[in-house]
TIGUDREN-701821 format. One record per residue: residue number from 1; residue in three letters; x, y, z of N, C-alpha, C, O in turn. Coordinates in steps of 0.001 Angstrom, whole numbers, plus 524288, in hexadecimal, padded with zeros to 5 digits. Layout:
BEGIN
<site seq="NUM" type="ALA" n_u="X" n_v="Y" n_w="Z" ca_u="X" ca_v="Y" ca_w="Z" c_u="X" c_v="Y" c_w="Z" o_u="X" o_v="Y" o_w="Z"/>
...
// end
This chain:
BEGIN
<site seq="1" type="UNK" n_u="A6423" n_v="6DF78" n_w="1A902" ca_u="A6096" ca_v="6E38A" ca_w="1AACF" c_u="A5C1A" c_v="6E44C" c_w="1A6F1" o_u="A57CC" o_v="6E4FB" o_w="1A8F8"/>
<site seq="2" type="UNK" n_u="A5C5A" n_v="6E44B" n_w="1A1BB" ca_u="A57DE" ca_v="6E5E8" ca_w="19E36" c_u="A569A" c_v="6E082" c_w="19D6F" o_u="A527B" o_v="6E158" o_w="19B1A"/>
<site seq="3" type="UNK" n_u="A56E7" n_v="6DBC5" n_w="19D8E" ca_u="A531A" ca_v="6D82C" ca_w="19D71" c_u="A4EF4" c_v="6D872" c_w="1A21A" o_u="A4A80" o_v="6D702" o_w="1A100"/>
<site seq="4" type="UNK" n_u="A500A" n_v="6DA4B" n_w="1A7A7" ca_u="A4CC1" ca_v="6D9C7" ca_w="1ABFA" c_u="A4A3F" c_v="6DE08" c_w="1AA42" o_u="A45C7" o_v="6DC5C" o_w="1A9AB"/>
<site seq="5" type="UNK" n_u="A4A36" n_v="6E23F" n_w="1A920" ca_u="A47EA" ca_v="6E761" ca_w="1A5B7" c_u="A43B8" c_v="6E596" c_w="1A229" o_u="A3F46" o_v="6E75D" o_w="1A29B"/>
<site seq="6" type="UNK" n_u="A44CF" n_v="6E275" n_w="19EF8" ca_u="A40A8" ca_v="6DF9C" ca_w="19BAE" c_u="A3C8B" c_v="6DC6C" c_w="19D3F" o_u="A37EC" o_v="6DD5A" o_w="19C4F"/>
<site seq="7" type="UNK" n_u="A3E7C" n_v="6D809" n_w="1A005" ca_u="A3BCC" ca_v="6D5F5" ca_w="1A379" c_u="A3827" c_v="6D6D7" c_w="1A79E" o_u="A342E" o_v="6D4A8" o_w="1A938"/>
<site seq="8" type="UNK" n_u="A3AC9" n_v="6DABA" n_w="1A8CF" ca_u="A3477" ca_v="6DE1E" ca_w="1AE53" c_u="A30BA" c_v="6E152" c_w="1A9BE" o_u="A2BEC" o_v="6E160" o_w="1A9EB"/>
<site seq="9" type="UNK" n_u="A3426" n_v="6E422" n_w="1A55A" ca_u="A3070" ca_v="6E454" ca_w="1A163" c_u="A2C2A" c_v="6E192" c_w="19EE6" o_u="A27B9" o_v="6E355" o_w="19E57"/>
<site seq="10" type="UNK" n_u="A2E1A" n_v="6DC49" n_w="19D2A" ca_u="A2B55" ca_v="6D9AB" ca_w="19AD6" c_u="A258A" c_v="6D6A1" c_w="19FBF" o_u="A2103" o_v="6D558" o_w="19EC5"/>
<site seq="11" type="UNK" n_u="A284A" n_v="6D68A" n_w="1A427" ca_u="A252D" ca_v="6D40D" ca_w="1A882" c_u="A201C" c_v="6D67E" c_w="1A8E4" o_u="A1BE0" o_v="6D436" o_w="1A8DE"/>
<site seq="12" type="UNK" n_u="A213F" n_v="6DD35" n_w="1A961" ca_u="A1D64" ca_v="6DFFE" ca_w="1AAD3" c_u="A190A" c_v="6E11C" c_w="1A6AC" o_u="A1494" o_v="6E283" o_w="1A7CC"/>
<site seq="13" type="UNK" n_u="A1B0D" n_v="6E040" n_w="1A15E" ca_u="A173E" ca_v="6E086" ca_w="19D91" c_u="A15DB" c_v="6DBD2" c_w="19A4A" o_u="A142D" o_v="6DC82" o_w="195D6"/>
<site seq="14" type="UNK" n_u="A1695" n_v="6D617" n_w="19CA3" ca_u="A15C5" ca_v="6D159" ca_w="19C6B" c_u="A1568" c_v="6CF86" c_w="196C5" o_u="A11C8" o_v="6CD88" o_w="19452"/>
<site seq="15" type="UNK" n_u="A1C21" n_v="6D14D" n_w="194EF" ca_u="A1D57" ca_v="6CF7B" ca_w="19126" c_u="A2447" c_v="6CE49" c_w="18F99" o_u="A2791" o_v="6D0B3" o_w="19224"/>
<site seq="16" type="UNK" n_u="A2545" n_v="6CC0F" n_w="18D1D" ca_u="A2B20" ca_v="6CAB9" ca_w="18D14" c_u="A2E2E" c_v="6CCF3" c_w="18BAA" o_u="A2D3F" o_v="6CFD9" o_w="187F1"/>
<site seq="17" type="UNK" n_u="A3460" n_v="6CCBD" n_w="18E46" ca_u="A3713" ca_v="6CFDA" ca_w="18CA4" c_u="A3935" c_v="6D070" c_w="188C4" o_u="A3BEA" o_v="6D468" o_w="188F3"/>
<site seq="18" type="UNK" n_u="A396F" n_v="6CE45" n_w="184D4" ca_u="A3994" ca_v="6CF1E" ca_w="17F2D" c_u="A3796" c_v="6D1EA" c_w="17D57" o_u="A3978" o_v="6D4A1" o_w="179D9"/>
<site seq="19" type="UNK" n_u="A2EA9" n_v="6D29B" n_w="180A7" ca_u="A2DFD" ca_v="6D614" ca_w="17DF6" c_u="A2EC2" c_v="6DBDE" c_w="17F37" o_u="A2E0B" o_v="6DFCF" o_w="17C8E"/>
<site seq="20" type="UNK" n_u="A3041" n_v="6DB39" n_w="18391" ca_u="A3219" ca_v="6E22E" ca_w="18485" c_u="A35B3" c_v="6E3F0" c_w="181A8" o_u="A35AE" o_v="6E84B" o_w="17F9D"/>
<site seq="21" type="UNK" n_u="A3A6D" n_v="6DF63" n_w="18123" ca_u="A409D" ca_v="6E1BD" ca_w="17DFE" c_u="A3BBA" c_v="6E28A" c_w="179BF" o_u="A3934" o_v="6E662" o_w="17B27"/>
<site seq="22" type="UNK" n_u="A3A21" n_v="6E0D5" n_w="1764C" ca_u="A3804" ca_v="6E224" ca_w="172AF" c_u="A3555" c_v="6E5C1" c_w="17031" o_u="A35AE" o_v="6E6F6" o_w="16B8C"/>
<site seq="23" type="UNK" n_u="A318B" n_v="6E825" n_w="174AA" ca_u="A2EF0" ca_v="6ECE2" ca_w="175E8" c_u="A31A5" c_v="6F244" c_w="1766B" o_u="A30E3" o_v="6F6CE" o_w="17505"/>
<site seq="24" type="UNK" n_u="A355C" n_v="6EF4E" n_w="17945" ca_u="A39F6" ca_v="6F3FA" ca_w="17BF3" c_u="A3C41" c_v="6F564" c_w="174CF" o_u="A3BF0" o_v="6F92E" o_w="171DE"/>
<site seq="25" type="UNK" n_u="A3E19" n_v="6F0FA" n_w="17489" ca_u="A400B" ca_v="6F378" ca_w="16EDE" c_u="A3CE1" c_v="6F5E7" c_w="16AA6" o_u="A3EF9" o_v="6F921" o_w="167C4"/>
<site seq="26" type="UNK" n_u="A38F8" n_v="6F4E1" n_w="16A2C" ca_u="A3503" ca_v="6F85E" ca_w="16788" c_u="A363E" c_v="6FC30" c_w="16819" o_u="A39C4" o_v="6FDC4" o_w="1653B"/>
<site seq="27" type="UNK" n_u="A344F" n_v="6FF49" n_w="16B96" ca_u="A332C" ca_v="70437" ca_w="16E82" c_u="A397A" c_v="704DF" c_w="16CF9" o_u="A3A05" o_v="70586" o_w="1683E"/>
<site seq="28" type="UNK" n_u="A3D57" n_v="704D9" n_w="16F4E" ca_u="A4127" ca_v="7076E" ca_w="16B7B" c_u="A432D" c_v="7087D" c_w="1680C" o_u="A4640" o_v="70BDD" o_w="1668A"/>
<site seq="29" type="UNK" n_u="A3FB7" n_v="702B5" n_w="1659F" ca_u="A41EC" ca_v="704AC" ca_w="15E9D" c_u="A3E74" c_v="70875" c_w="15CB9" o_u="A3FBD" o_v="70B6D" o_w="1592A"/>
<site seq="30" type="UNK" n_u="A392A" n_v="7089F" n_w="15F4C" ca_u="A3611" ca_v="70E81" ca_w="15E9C" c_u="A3798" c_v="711CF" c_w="15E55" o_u="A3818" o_v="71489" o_w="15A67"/>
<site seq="31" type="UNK" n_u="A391F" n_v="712C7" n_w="1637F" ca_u="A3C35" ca_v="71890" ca_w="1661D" c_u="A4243" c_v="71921" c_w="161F1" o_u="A433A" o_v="71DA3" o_w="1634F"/>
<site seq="32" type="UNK" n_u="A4545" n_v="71841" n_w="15F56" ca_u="A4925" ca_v="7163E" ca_w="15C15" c_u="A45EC" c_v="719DB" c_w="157CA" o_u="A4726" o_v="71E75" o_w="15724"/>
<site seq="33" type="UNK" n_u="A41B3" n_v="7176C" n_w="154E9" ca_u="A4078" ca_v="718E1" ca_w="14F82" c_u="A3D90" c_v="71C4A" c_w="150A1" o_u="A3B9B" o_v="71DF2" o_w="14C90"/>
<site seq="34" type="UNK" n_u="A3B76" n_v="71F4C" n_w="1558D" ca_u="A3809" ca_v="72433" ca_w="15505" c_u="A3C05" c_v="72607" c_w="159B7" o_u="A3AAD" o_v="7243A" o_w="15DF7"/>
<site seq="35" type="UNK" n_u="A4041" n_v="728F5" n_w="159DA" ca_u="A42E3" ca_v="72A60" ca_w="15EF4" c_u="A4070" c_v="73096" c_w="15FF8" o_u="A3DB8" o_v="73359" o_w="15D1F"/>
<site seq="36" type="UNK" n_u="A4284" n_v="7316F" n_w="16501" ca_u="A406C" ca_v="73625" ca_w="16811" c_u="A441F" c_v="7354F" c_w="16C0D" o_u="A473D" o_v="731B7" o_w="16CC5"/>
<site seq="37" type="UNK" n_u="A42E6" n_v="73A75" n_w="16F2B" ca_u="A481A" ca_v="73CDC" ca_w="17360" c_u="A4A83" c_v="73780" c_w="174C4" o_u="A4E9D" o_v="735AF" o_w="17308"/>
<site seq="38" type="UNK" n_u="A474D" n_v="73567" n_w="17819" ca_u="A4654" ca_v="72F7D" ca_w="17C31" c_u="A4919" c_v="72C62" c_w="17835" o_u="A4DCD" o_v="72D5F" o_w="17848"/>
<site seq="39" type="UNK" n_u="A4834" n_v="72A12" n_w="175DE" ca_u="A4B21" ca_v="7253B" ca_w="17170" c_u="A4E49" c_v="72860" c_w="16FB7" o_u="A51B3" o_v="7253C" o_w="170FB"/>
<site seq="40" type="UNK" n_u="A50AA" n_v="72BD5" n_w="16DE6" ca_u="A56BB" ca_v="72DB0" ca_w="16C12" c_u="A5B17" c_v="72E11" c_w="17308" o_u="A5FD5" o_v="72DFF" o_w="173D0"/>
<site seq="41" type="UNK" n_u="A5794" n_v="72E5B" n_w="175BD" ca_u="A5B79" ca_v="72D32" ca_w="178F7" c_u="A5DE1" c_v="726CA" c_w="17B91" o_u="A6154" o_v="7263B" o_w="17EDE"/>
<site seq="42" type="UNK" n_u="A5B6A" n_v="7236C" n_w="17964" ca_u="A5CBB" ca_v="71D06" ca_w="17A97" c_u="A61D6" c_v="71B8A" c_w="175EE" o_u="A60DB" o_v="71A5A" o_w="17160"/>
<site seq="43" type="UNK" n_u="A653C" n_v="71BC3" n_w="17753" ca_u="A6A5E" ca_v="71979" ca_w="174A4" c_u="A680C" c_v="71468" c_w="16F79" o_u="A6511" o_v="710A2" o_w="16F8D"/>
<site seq="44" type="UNK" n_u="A6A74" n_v="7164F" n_w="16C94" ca_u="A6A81" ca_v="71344" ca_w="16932" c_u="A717D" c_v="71085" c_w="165A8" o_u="A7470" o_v="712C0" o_w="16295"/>
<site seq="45" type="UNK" n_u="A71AC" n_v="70BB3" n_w="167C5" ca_u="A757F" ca_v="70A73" ca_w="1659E" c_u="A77B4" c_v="708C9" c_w="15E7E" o_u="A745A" o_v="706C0" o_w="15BB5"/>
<site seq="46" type="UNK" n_u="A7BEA" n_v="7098F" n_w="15CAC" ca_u="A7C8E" ca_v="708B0" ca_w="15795" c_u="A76A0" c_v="70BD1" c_w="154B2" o_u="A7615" o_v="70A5A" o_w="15026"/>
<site seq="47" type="UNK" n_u="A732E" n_v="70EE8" n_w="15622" ca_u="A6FAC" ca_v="710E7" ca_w="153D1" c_u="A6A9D" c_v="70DD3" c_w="15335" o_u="A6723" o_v="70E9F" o_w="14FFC"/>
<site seq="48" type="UNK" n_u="A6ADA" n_v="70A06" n_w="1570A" ca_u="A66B0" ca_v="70539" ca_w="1563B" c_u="A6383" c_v="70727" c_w="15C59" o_u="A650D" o_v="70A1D" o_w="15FCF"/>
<site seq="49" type="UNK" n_u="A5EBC" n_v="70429" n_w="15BD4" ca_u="A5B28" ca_v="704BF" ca_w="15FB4" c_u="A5C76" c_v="70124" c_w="164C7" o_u="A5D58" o_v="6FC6D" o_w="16524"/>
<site seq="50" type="UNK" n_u="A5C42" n_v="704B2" n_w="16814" ca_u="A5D10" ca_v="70131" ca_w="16D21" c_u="A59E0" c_v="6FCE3" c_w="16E60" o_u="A5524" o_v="6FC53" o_w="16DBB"/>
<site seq="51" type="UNK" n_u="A5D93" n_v="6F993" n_w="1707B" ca_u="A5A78" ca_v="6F46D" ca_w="1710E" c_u="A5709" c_v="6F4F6" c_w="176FD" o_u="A56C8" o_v="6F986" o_w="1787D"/>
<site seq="52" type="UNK" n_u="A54B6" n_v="6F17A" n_w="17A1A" ca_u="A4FD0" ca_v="6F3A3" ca_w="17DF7" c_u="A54F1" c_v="6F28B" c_w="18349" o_u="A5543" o_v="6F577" o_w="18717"/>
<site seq="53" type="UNK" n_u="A58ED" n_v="6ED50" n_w="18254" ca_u="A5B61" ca_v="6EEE7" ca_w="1863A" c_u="A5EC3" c_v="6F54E" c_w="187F4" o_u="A5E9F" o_v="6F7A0" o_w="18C29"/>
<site seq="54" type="UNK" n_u="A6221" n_v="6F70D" n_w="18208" ca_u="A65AE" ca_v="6FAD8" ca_w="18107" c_u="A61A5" c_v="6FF6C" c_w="18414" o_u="A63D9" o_v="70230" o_w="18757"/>
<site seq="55" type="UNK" n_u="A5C1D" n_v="7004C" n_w="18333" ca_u="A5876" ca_v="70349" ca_w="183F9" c_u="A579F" c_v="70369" c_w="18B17" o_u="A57E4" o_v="7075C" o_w="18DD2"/>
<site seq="56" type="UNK" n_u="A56BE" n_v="6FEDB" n_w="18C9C" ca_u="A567B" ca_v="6FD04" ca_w="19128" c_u="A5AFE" c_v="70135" c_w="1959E" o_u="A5A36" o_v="70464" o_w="19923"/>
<site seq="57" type="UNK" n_u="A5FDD" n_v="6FEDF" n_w="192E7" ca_u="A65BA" ca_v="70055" ca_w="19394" c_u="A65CA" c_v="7055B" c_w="19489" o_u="A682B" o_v="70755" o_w="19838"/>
<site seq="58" type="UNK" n_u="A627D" n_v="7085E" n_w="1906D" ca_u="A6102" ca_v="70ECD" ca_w="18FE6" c_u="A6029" c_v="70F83" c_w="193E3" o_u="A63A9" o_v="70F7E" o_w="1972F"/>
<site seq="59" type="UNK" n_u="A5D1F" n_v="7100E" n_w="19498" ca_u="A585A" ca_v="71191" ca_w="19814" c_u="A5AB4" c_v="710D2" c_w="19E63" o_u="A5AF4" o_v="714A9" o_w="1A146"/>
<site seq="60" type="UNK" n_u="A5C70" n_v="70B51" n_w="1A03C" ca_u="A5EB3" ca_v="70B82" ca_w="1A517" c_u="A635A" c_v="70E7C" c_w="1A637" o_u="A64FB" o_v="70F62" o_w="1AAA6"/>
<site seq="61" type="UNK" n_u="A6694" n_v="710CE" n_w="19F9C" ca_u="A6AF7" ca_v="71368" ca_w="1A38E" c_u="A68A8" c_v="718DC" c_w="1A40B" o_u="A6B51" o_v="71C33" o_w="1A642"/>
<site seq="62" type="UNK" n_u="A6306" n_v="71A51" n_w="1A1D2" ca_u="A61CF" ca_v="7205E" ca_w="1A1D1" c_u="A5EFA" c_v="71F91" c_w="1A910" o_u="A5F4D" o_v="72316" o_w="1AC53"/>
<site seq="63" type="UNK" n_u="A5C5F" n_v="71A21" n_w="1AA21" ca_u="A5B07" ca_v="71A0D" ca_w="1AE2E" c_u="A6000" c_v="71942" c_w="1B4AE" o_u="A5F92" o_v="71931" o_w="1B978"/>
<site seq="64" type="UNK" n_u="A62DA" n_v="718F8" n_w="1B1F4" ca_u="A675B" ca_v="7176F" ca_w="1B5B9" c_u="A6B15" c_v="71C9E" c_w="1B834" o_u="A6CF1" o_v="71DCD" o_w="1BC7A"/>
<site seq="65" type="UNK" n_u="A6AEF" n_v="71F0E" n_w="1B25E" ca_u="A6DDA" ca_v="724DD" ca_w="1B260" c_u="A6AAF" c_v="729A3" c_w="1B5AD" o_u="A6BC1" o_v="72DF6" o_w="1B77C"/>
<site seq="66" type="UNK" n_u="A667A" n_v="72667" n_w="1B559" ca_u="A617C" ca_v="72B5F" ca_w="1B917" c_u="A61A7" c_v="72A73" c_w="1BDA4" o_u="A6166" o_v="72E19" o_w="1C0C3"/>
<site seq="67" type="UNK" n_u="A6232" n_v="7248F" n_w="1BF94" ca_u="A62FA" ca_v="7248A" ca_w="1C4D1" c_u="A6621" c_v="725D7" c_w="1C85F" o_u="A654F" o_v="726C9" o_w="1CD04"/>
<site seq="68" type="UNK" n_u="A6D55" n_v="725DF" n_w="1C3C8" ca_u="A71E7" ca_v="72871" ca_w="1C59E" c_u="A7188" c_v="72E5B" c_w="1C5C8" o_u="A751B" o_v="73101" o_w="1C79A"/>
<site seq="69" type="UNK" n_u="A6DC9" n_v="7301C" n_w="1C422" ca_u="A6D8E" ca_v="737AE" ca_w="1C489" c_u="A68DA" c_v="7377C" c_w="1C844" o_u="A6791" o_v="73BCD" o_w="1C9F4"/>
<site seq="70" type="UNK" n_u="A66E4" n_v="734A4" n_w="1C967" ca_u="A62BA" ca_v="7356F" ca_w="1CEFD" c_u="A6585" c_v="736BA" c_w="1D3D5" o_u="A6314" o_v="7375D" o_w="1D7ED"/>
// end
């Protein structure tokens, strides 16, 4: 599921998916070293920064759990 995630990613902004994982990981290791409400709530395992899939992972079960309370 999160490789096709990347891929319509990378398609639409006509660049590879490496460089999104890459991007993607930026931006969280950002959000990590300057946190706020939003980034203290993304799980962090063993105390390390989520990786862009683990992040990915996030995000669809907050989107999944919304559709079961619709």
């Amino acid at each position: 599921m999160d490789e096709k995630i990347y891929e319509q990613i990378a398609r639409e902004n006509g660049v590879s998916v490496e460089s999104v994982k890459k991007e993607m990981q930026n931006a969280i290791d950002m959000a990590f070293a300057n946190p706020n409400e939003l980034a203290e709530l993304i799980p962090a395992k063993d105390g390390r920064t989520p990786t862009p899939d683990e992040f990915i992972d996030f995000v669809l079960d907050i989107l999944n759990g919304m559709d079961e309370n619709s």
